[in-house]
MARDREN-180164 format. One record per residue (C-alpha): x negated, y, z; residue in three letters. Coordinates in steps of 0.25 Angstrom, whole numbers, plus 2048, in hexadecimal, padded with zeros to 3 digits. Layout:
XYZALA ...
END
This chain:
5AEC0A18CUNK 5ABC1918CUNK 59CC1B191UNK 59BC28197UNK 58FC2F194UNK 57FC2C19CUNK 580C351A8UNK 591C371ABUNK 593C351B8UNK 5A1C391B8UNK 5A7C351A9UNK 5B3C2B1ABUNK 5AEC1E1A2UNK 5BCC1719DUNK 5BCC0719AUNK 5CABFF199UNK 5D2C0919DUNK 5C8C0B1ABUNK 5C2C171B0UNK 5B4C181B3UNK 5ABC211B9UNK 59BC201B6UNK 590C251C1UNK 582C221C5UNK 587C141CBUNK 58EC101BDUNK 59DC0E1B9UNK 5A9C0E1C4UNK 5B7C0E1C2UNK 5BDC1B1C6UNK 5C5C151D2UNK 5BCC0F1D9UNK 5B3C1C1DEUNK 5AAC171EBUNK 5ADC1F1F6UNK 5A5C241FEUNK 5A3C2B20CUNK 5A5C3820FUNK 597C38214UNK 592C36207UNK 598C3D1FEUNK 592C4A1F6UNK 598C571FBUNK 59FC581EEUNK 5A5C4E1EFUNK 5ADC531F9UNK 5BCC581F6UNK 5C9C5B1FFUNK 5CEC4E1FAUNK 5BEC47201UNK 5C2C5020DUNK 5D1C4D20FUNK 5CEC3E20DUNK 5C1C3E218UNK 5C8C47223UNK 5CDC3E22FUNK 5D9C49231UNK 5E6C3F229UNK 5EFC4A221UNK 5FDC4C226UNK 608C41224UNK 610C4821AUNK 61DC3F221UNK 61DC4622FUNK 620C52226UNK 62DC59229UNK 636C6321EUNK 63FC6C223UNK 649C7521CUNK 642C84219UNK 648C8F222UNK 648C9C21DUNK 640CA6228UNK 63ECB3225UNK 631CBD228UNK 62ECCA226UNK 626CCC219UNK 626CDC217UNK 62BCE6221UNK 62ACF421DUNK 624CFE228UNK 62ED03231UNK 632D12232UNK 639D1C23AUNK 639D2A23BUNK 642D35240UNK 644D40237UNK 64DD4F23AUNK 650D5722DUNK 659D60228UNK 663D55226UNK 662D52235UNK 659D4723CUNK 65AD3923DUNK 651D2B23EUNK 64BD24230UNK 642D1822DUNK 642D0A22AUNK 63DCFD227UNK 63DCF221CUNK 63BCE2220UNK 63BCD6214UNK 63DCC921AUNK 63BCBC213UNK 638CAD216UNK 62DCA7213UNK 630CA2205UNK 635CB0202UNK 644CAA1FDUNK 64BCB0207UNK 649CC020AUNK 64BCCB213UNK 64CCD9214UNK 650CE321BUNK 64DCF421AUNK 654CFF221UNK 651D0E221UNK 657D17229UNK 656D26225UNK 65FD2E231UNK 66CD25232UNK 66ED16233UNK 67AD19229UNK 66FD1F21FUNK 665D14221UNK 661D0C216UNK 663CFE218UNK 660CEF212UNK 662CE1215UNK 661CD620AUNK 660CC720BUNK 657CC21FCUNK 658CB21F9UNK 64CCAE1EFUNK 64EC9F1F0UNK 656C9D1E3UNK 653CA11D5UNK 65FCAB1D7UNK 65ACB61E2UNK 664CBC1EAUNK 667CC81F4UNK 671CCC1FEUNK 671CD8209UNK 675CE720EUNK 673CF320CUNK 674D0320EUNK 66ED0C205UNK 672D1C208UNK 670D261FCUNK 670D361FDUNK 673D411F5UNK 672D501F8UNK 67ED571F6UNK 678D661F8UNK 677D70202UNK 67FD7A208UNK 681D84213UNK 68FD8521DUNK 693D8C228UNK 68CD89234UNK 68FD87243UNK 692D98246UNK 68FDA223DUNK 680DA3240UNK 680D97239UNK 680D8F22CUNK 680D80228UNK 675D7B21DUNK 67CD6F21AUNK 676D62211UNK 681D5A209UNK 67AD4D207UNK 684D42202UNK 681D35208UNK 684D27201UNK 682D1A209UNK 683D0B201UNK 684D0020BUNK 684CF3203UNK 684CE2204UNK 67CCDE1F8UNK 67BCD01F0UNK 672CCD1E4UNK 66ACC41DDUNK 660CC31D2UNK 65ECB91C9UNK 653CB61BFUNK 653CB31B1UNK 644CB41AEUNK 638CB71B5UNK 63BCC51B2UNK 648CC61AFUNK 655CC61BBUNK 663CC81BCUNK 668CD01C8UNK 677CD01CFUNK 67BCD61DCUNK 687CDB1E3UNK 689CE51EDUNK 693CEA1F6UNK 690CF91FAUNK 697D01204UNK 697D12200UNK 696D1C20AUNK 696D2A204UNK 694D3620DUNK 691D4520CUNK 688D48217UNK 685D5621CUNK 678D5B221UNK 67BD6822BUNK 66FD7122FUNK 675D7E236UNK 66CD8B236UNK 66CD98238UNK 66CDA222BUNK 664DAC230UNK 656DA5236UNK 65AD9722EUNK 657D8F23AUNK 660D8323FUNK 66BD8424AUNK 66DD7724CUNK 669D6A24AUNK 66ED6423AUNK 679D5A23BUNK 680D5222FUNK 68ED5022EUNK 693D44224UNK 69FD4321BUNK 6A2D36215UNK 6A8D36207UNK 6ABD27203UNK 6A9D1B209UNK 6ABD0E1FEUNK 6A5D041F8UNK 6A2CFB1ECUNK 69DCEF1E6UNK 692CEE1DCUNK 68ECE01D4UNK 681CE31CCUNK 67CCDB1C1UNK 66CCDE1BBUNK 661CD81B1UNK 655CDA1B6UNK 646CDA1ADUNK 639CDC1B5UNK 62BCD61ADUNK 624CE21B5UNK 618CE31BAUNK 615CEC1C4UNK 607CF41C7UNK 605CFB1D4UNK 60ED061D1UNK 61AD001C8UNK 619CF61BCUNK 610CF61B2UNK 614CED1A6UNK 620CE61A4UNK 631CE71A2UNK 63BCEB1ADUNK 64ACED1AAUNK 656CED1B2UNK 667CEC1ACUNK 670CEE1B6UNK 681CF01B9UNK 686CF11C6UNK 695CF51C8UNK 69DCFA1D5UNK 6A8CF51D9UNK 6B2CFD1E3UNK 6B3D0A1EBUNK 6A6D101E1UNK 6A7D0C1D1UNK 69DD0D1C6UNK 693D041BFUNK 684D041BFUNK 67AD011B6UNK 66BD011B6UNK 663CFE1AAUNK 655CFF1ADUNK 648CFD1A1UNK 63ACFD1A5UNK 62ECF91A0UNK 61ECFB19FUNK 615CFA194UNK 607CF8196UNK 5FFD0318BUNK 5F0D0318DUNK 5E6D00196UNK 5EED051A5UNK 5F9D0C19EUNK 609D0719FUNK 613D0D19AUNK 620D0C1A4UNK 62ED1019FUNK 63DD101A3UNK 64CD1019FUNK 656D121ABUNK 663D151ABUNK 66BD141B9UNK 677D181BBUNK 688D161BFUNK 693D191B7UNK 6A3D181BBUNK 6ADD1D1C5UNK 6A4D201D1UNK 695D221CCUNK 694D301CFUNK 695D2C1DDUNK 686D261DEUNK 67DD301D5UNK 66FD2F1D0UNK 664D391D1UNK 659D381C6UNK 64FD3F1CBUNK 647D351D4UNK 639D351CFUNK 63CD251CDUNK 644D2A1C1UNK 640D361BCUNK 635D3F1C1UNK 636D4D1C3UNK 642D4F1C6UNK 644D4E1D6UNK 64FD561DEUNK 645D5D1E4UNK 63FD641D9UNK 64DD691D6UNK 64FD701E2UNK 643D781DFUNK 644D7C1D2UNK 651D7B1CAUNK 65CD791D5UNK 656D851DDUNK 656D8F1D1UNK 663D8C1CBUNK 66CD981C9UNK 679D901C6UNK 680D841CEUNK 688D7A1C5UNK 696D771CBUNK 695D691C9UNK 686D671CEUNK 683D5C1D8UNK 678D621DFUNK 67BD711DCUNK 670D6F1D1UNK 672D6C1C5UNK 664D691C1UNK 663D5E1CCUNK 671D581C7UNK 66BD541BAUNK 663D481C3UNK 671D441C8UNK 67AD381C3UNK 680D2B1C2UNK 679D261B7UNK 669D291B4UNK 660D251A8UNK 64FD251AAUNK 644D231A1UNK 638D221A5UNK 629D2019FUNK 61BD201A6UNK 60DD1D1A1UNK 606D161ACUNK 5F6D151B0UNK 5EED141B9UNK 5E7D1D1C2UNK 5E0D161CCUNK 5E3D051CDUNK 5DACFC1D1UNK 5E0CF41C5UNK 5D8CFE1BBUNK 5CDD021C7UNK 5C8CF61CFUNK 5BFD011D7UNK 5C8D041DEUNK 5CBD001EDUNK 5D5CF51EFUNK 5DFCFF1F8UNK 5DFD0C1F0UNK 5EDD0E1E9UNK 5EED0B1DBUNK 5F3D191D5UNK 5F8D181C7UNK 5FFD241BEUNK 60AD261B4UNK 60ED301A9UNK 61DD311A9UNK 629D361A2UNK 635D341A8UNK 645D381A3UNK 653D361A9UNK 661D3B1A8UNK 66DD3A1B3UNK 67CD3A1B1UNK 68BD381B5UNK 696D391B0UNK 699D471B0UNK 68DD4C1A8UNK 687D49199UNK 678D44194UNK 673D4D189UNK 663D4E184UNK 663D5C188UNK 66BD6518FUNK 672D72189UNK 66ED8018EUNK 678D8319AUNK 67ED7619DUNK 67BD711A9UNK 672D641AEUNK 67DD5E1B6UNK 687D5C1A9UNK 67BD5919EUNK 670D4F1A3UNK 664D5019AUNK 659D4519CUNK 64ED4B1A6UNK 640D4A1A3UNK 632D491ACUNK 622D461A8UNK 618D481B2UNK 60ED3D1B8UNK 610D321C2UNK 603D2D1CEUNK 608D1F1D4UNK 602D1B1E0UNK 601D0C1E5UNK 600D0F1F5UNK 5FAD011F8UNK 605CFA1F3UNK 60FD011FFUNK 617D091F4UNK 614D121E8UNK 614D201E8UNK 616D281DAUNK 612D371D9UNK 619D3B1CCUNK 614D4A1CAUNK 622D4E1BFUNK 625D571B3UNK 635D581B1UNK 637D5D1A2UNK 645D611A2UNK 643D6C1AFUNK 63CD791AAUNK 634D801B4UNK 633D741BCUNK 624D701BEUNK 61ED621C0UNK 61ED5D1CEUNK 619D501D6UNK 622D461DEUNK 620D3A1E6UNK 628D2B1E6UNK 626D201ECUNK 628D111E4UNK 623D0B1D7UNK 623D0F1C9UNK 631D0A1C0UNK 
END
């Protein structure tokens, strides 16, 4: 026999295989503990299991329980504020607005959404409707939707109703994709998937004509502007896709910090519109020291074959190179030009450098922060975190009909030889309370001379 120490109360005392437990009134086997009433028991001996077994209220009979197959209901989870407005322009007048509502049920396997915006006509409107399955390791999509794309085309003047009279007229060329959509992901680690899809798209490509008669003399307008539409081609097509998606990210309160992302994909067509597009797309972000991350990316986008020239890129969004917006053309290189190329797209050379079917970006940021609650617990619980980036950004477009070279030769224009385009400047990210982020990216182009460093404004996360 195991004799516990003078004094333990609670040590277990073992004789021929049986338990024992020792206390002021001497040895007791350990299942055979007097009970005692409620009444006289300590407070601490008091637990859920003392309460449950003293309560006069019997638990449910677990047998009168019935099961019944789940039904999928679906409730609202986000709906975006509505919007509507009216709106009379130079390009004539017209209703816009919108709304977007998720729906999903209340395992969240099954998914809605919906999202429609209407900018003037119901045939412009940006539409969406998909139907997203969770329940299996395989996720999958379905749905419709429209998508409209402009490009201007320029300007000219025409005669006008009588002689007093001219026509400024606003060629703007008017494509409208109206698709059925099937796709479905499937994942081969936690951070790696594989990505197939198909869709069905209708074309609609039209030339539409925006009319403003005036008189010459005082400038004013005779009459109220009307468009007039002339559709090119009507066809359609069919696109398979196939991707290898990479995502490790993690992201901060205006884009990721530290991490890998990376994107491969080839998606063909098939019908009245031929080519074959292919995106390869390398990200990733370094943490350096202390706040600082370094964020870089490779991109190249872009359609090769038989009809790629019939859906061009334009490179100078500030989300792929800054500094290069077709505003600041129109103020500087396209309005003192002396010399029109013949086979310019927009009647300026200059901008025609930012247009093609294929485009290649790199791009490289050193992050901080400038005001986080991450690095400033002073600070208010509702103010915005702002954080801050040096950049250097570069990019080159191209088609079929023009040459990629380092530099470009004296007198040869920009619309044959595509150079890479270069821009530095600093960038101010604002987190406004987690609705969205805006980014004021104050710009240096390198390759313009004369041209000084300017500010714009976007909306949506960092690469």
């Amino acid at each position: 026999v195991a004799v516990a120490p003078a004094g333990d109360t609670t040590r277990v005392v073992t004789t021929g295989g049986t338990s024992l437990y020792r206390s002021a009134t001497g040895l007791r086997p350990a299942d055979s503990l007097t009970r005692q009433p409620d009444s006289l028991r300590s407070p601490t001996e008091l637990s859920i299991a003392h309460l449950i077994d003293s309560t006069k209220l019997p638990l449910p009979d677990t047998n009168t329980f019935s099961e019944r197959r789940y039904k999928t209901v679906f409730t609202p989870d986000y709906v975006a504020r509505p919007s509507i407005g009216y709106a009379r322009s130079n390009f004539g007048s017209g209703l816009f607005g919108g709304t977007t509502v998720q729906m999903s049920d209340m395992l969240g396997d099954h998914q809605l959404l919906f999202t429609g915006y209407v900018n003037g006509r119901i045939d412009e409107a940006q539409v969406l409707a998909a139907y997203v399955n969770l329940t299996r390791r395989v996720n999958w999509a379905v749905g419709l939707q429209q998508d409209p794309y402009f490009f201007y085309d320029g300007s000219f003047y025409t005669p006008g109703p009588s002689d007093q009279e001219l026509n400024y007229v606003t060629e703007v060329r008017r494509i409208v994709l109206r698709s059925a959509f099937a796709t479905g992901y499937y994942p081969l680690s936690r951070f790696q998937r594989l990505e197939g899809g198909l869709h069905i798209t209708n074309v609609e490509d039209a030339v539409l004509d925006y009319t403003q008669p005036f008189d010459p003399t005082t400038g004013l307008a005779t009459e109220n502007p009307f468009t007039n539409k002339t559709i090119n081609s009507e066809t359609g097509f069919v696109q398979p896709s196939l991707a290898w998606v990479y995502d490790n990210s993690i992201a901060g309160y205006t884009g990721p910090f530290l991490g890998r992302r990376s994107r491969i994909e080839l998606a063909p067509t098939i019908g009245g519109w031929r080519y074959l597009q292919g995106t390869v797309d390398f990200r990733r972000y370094d943490h350096l020291v202390g706040p600082f991350s370094l964020a870089t990316r490779a991109l190249y986008f872009g359609r090769t074959g038989r009809d790629a020239d019939r859906f061009q890129m334009y490179l100078g969004y500030p989300d792929l190179i800054r500094g290069w917006t077709a505003g600041s053309f129109d103020r500087n290189e396209c309005l003192t030009q002396t010399v029109v190329d013949p086979t310019s797209q927009t009647g300026c050379a200059q901008l025609d450098q930012l247009l093609g079917t294929s485009i290649g970006v790199f791009n490289a940021e050193l992050r901080f922060p400038i005001l986080s609650q991450q690095y400033m617990h002073w600070l208010p619980n509702l103010f915005p975190p702002i954080e801050g980036a040096l950049f250097f950004d570069a990019g080159v477009a191209w088609n079929g009909s023009s040459q990629f070279q380092w530099n470009r030769p004296d007198g040869v224009s920009p619309v044959d030889v595509r150079t890479p385009l270069k821009s530095v400047g600093l960038s101010i990210k604002i987190n406004a309370l987690g609705f969205m982020v805006v980014r004021f990216d104050y710009a240096k182009p390198l390759n313009r001379p004369g041209v000084s460093p300017y500010w714009t404004i976007s909306f949506g996360p960092a690469y």
